[in-house]
C-alpha angles and dihedrals in degrees: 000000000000147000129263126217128180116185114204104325119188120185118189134186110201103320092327117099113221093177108024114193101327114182108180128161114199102183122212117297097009133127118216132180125221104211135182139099128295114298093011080131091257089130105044088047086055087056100057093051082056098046095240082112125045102220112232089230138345138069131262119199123201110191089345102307132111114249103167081121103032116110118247087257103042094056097073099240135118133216138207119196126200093245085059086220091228118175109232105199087058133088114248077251103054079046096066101034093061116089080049087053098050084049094051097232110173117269096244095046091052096048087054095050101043082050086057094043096044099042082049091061098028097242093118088114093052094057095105095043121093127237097253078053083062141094124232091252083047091054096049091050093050091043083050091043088054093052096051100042081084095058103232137213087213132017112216116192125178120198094319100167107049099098089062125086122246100273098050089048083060097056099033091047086064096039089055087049095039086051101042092061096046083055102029100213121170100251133197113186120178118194130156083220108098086192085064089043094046102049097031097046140098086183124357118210104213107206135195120169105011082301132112105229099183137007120189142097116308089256086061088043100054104033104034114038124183101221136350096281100062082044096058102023087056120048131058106253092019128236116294104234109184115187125244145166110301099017132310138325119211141188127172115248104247088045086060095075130154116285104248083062089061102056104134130051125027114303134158117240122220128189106235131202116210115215101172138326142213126226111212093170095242091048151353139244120214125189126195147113130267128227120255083026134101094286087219095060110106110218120193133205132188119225121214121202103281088065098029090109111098095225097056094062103031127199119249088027135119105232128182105252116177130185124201111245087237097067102041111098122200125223120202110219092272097062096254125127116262133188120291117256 
């Protein structure tokens, strides 16, 4: 296993930067997730890391070495891309055995590692199907099989679950986690889906414009963003942000509650305007305006339990909200964070 350090890589296509001065440092046996929207540059980082792009400046370090000029299978790592890549005249066997084919790696040698892969992710009954006899969940843990049969210093997935259906995202997102920490490879998993970022990572990267715009836990993530777009891009629903002089003000909507929920500690209070509401049976989703505020900015709170009934927050009515001073978060003009007030 090993780490895996960038300082300050910049891709461009043409003119245009797709990755623009990314620094990251992924130590030894982490996973980190690489999160943002589509085109924010979180692939084609992943491929240089890789070695499928050739990065325009800056250097990438794998355990410590230098590999800028180190071909993709000569760095140690592996990569897993969305499509699986399987081969469908193969065997799941000869699938897996591949990359240890191509390499020449003794018979014997390469029977031994893809038992090993393929009893690690409970796939060994499946060695004699083909990939078109297989499910979607089937596919993903003979595509992963494939990528650890190498061994590899550092494990690169990119967007692996997005051809399952949401129940099987849900398991498999706790098969890939549960797996990384029995091996303990150094893991770098990029995905636009904060749920997947914020259950699989030790630290997500958020990035926007080919830039990382915060690193650190979910919790640091989440509750402390470092500017306005972490604070809307993760969180359903996303942060409120409400303009006011001097920049934007933002709480997140299960922390604006009604009044009579906010009863100890400091708090401001705000007069809200409920406009609808969805009920979502755990909870429910309420949708309105404050007063003193831009009357077309649409603020959300999430109801727990105790308010979930329709009739005790009504549509069309001013109702006390309140939100404790420690959870409100403060925005400068330009959308950075700025000191708590």
């Amino acid at each position: 296993m090993a780490a895996v350090l960038t300082r300050d890589i910049i891709k461009k296509f043409g003119e245009v930067p797709a990755v623009n001065g990314i620094s990251l440092t992924v130590p030894d046996g982490e996973f980190m997730v690489l999160l943002g929207p589509s085109g924010c540059g979180k692939t084609t980082f992943l491929r240089i890391i890789c070695g499928l792009e050739r990065q325009t400046s800056g250097d990438l370090l794998i355990g410590g070495d230098l590999v800028n000029d180190i071909p993709p299978r000569a760095r140690g790592v592996a990569m897993m891309f969305q499509s699986y890549g399987l081969y469908p005249h193969y065997t799941v066997r000869k699938n897996i055995a591949f990359p240890l084919r191509t390499q020449r790696v003794p018979s014997a040698e390469v029977e031994r590692k893809v038992e090993w892969a393929s009893q690690l992710l409970g796939i060994g009954h499946l060695l004699d199907r083909r990939p078109r006899q297989l499910s979607g969940g089937e596919r993903q843990r003979v595509a992963l099989a494939r990528a650890l049969v190498r061994e590899p210093t550092a494990l690169l997935l990119d967007e692996p679950l997005s051809n399952l259906d949401a129940k099987l995202r849900a398991s498999a997102r706790l098969e890939i986690k549960q797996f990384q920490q029995r091996v303990g490879v150094t893991t770098i998993y990029v995905t636009h889906d904060q749920v997947e970022a914020m259950g699989m990572g030790d630290r997500i990267a958020v990035l926007d414009h080919g830039r990382i715009c915060q690193v650190g836990t979910p919790a640091e993530i989440y509750d402390d963003p470092a500017d306005r777009f972490v604070a809307t891009f993760v969180g359903t629903p996303p942060m409120n942000l409400v303009a006011r002089n001097g920049g934007f003000l933002g709480f997140r909507p299960e922390n604006f509650l009604p009044k009579d929920m906010v009863d100890d500690g400091a708090f401001t209070e705000f007069s809200f305007r409920v406009d609808r509401s969805e009920y979502l049976g755990s909870e429910r989703i309420v949708y309105g305006a404050i007063e003193g505020f831009d009357p077309n900015q649409v603020v959300t709170a999430k109801l727990p339990p105790a308010h979930i009934a329709e009739e005790s927050i009504r549509p069309g009515e001013w109702h006390p909200f309140a939100v404790r001073n420690s959870a409100l978060r403060h925005f400068d003009n330009d959308g950075k964070r700025a000191s708590r007030h």
